[in-house]
C-alpha positions as CSV (number, residue, x, y, z in Angstrom):
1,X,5.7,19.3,2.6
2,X,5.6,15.7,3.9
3,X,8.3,13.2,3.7
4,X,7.3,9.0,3.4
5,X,10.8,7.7,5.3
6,X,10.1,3.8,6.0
7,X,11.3,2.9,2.3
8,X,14.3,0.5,1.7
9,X,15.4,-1.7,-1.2
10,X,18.3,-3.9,-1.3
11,X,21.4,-2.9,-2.3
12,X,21.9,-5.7,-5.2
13,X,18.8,-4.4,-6.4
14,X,20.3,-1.8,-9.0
15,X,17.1,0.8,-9.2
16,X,18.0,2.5,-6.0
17,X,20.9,4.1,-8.2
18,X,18.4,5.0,-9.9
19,X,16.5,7.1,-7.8
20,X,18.7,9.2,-6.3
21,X,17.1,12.8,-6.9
22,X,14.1,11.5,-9.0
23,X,10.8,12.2,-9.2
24,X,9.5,8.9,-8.2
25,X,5.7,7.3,-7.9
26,X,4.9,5.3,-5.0
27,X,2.1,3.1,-5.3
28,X,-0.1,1.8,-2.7
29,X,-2.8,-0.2,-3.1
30,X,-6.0,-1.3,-0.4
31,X,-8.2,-3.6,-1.2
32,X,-9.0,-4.5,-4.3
33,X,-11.2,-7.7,-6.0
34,X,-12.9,-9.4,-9.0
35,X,-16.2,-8.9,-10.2
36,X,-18.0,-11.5,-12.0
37,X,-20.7,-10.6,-14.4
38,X,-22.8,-13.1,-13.3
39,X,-23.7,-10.8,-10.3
40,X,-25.6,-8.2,-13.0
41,X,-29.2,-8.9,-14.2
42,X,-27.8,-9.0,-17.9
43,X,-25.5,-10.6,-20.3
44,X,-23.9,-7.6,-21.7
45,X,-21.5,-6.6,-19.2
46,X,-17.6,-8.0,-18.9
47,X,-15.8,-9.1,-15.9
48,X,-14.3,-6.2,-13.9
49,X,-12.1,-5.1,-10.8
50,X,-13.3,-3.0,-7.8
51,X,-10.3,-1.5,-6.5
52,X,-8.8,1.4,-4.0
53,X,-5.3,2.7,-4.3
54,X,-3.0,6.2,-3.7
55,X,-0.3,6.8,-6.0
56,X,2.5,9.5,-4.1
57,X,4.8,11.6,-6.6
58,X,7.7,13.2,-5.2
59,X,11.7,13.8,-5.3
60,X,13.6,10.2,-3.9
61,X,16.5,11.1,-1.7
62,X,18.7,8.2,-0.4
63,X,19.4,8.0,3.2
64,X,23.7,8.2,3.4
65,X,23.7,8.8,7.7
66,X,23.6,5.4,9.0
67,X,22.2,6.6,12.1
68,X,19.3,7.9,10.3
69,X,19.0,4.6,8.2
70,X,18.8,2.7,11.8
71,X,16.6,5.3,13.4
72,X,14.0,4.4,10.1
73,X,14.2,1.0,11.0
74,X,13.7,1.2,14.7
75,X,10.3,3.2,13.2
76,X,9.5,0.5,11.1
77,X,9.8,-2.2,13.8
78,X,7.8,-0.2,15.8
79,X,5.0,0.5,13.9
80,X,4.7,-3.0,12.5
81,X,5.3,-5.4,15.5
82,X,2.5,-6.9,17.0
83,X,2.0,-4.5,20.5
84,X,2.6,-8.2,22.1
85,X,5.7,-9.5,19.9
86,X,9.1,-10.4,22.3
87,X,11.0,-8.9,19.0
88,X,12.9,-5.3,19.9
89,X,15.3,-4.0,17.3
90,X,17.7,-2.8,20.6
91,X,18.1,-6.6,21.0
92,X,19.6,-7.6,17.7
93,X,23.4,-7.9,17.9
94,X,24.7,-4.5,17.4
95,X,27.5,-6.1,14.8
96,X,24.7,-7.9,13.2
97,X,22.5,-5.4,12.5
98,X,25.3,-3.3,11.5
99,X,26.1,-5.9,8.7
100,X,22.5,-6.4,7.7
101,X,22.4,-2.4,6.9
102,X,24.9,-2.8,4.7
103,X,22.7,-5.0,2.2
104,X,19.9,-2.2,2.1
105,X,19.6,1.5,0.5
106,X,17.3,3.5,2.6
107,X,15.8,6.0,1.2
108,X,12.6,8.9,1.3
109,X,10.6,10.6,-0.8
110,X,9.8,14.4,-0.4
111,X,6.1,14.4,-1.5
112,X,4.6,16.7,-3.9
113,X,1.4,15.6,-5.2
114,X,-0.8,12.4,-3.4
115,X,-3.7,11.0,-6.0
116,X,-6.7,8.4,-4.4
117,X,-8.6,6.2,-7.0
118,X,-11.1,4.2,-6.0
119,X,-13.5,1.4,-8.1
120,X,-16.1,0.5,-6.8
121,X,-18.8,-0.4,-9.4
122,X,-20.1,3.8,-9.0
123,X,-20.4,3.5,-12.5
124,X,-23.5,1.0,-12.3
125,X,-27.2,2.1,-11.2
126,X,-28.0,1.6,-7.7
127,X,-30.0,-1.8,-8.3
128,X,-26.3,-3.6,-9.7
129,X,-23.9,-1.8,-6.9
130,X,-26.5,-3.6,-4.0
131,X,-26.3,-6.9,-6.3
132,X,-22.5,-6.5,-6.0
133,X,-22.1,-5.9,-2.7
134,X,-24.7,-8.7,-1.7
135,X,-22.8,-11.2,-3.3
136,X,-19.1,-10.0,-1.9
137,X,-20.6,-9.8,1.1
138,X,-20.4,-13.7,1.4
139,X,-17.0,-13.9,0.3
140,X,-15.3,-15.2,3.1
141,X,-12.1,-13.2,2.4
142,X,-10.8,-9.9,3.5
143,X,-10.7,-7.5,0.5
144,X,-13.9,-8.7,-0.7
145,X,-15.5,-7.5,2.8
146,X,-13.8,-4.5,2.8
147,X,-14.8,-3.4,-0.6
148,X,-18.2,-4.6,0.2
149,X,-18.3,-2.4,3.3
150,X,-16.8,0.7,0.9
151,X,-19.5,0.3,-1.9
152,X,-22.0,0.6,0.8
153,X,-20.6,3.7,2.3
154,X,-19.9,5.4,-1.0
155,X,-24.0,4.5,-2.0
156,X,-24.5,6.7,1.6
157,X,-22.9,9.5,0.2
């Protein structure tokens, strides 16, 4: 079984009440963009959305230790930082960050089931997926790149 333990929600937000020994659905979503209709060789088609995403199902269980709540975000700090940042989590005013914990519900979920989806125009003939990814491809932004470079490794496949 594998546990997800970097999740927190603040405490005036009332759904973490709501969790507590839940099945719950994490979503999580890669990159993802719009596809214009223009890009086909016809006028029948529609716009659409090329997407990746994993949904995780399992049983929410709120983190009561403190210790464990500050060990999960020493984790998160860690993992997130920049390898170069000057911010350490053993810096912060111990009273501080004491107070700041009190204002978020940590909490993880014991997985039981992990779906992927991914869009990426597989429903079209080969001809309209190259047409696609030609014209993300010079998009200048990131999930248009990404999903450019996906398309062309799922047409490897």
């Amino acid at each position: 079984m594998y546990i997800f333990n970097l999740a927190f929600v603040a405490r005036p937000n009332p759904q973490w009440k709501d969790i507590k020994d839940q099945t719950v659905l994490a979503v999580f979503h890669g990159p993802h963009c719009y596809i214009s209709p223009s890009w086909y060789e016809t006028n029948k088609a529609v716009p659409t959305w090329n997407y990746v995403t994993v949904h995780v199902y399992g049983e929410a269980e709120l983190l009561e230790d403190e210790e464990e709540l500050i060990a999960s975000l020493y984790d998160m700090v860690v993992k997130y930082e920049a390898p170069d940042s000057s911010y350490r989590l053993q810096d912060v005013d111990p009273e501080f960050l004491a107070g700041m914990n009190k204002g978020v519900q940590g909490f993880k979920i014991k997985i039981n089931r992990i779906e992927g989806k991914c869009k990426l125009s597989q429903n079209h003939p080969l001809h309209r997926q190259e047409r696609v990814i030609n014209q993300l491809e010079q998009k200048s932004t990131t999930d248009e790149q990404q999903i450019a470079s996906l398309m062309k490794a799922n047409l490897k496949k």
